[in-house]
N, C-alpha and C positions, 0 to 999 in steps of 0.2 A: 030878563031871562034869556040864557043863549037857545038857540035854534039847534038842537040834535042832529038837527037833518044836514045841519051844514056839516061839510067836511073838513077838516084840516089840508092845506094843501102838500102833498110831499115835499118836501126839498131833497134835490137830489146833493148827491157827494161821488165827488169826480177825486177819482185817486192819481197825481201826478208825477210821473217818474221821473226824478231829477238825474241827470245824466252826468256820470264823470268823463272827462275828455276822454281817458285810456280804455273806458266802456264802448263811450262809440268809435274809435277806432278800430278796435277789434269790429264792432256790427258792421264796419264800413260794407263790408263784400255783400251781406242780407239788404242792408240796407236801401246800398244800388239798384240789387238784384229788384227788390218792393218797387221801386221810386222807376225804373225801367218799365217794370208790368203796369203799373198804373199809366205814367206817358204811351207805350203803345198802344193799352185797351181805350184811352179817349180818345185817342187819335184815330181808333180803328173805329169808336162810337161816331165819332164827329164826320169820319168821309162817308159811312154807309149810312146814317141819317142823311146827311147831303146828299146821297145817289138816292135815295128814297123819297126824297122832298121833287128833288127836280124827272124824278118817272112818275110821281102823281101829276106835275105842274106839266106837264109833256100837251101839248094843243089835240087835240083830237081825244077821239072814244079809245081807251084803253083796248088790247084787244088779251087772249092769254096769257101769252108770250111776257107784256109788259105786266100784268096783274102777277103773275107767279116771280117777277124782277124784283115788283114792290115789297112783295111780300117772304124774298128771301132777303132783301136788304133790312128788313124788318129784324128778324130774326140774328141776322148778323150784327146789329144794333142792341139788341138785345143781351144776344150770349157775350157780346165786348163789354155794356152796364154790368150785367153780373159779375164776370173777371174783376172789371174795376173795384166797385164794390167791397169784392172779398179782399183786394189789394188794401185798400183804406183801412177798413176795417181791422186788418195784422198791423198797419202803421199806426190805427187806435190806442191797439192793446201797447204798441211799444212808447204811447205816452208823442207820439211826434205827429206835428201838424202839417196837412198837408197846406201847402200856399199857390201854385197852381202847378199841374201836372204834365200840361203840353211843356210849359219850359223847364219843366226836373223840379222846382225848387219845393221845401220844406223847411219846417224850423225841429229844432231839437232842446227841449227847455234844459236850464242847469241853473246853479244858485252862483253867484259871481257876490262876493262880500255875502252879504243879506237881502241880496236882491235879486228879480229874477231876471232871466237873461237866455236869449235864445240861439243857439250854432246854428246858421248859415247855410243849409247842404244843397248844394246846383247838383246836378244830374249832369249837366255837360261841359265841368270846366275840371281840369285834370285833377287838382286838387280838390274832389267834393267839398270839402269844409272850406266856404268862403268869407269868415268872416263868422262874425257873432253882434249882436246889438240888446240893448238893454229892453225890457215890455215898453216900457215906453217912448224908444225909441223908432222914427220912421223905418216903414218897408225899405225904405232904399239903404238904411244904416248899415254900414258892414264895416266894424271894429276888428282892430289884428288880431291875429290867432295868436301873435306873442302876449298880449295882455295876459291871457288866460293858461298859458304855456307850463306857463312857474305858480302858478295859484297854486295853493295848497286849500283855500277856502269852497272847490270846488267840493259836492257833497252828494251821496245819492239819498237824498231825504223825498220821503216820501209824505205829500202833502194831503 
């Protein structure tokens, strides 16, 4: 006899935006723009956590002065994680993953034959789109953008 009490567990269902090359193209300039606010706001979380780490670690009794330091590097720590945050979050909805944000980079999913396949996007190399590589291929994979150039198999299916 099943137990009532137990619950079913949800499964969730993630909707993924398969991207045409000539789609992100065009997002290039939003894109940037996203992939920009996120690398400044961690980097502006990362030095004012670190100014806040090293005025608590400071040798002697805090006096004012240093407690009112800590506690606006706090806060600057803070309102930079929210920015961040809200930054990921619009990269979310756009279906693109972030891969780490001090150095720019992010993946951008697309269908390549019947398979899935991810574009490349650096933050600091002139051409953002560097490259694409297959899910199963390594992080450091970066296939030519001409593979994909003349694809007609690319598709914006939504999964």
């Amino acid at each position: 006899m099943k137990n009532p009490e137990k619950k079913k567990k949800r499964q969730s269902v993630i909707q993924l935006h398969l991207w045409k090359l000539n789609q992100l193209r065009q997002a290039l300039p939003y894109l940037t723009s996203i992939m920009g606010t996120l690398r400044d706001t961690r980097v502006e979380a990362l030095a004012s956590d670190l100014r806040r780490h090293r005025l608590i670690n400071k040798p002697g009794r805090q006096d004012r002065t240093a407690i009112i330091a800590v506690e606006e590097a706090k806060r600057q720590t803070d309102k930079a994680d929210d920015q961040f945050m809200d930054a990921l979050l619009e990269l979310q909805r756009m279906s693109i993953f972030l891969m780490d944000p001090v150095k720019g980079l992010a993946l951008v999913p697309f269908l390549h034959g019947e398979r899935v396949a991810w574009f490349v996007f650096d933050l600091f190399a002139e051409e953002h789109l560097q490259g694409w590589r297959y899910q199963e291929d390594s992080l450091e994979t970066r296939r030519p953008m001409s593979e994909v150039e003349d694809s007609t198999a690319i598709s914006p299916i939504v999964a």
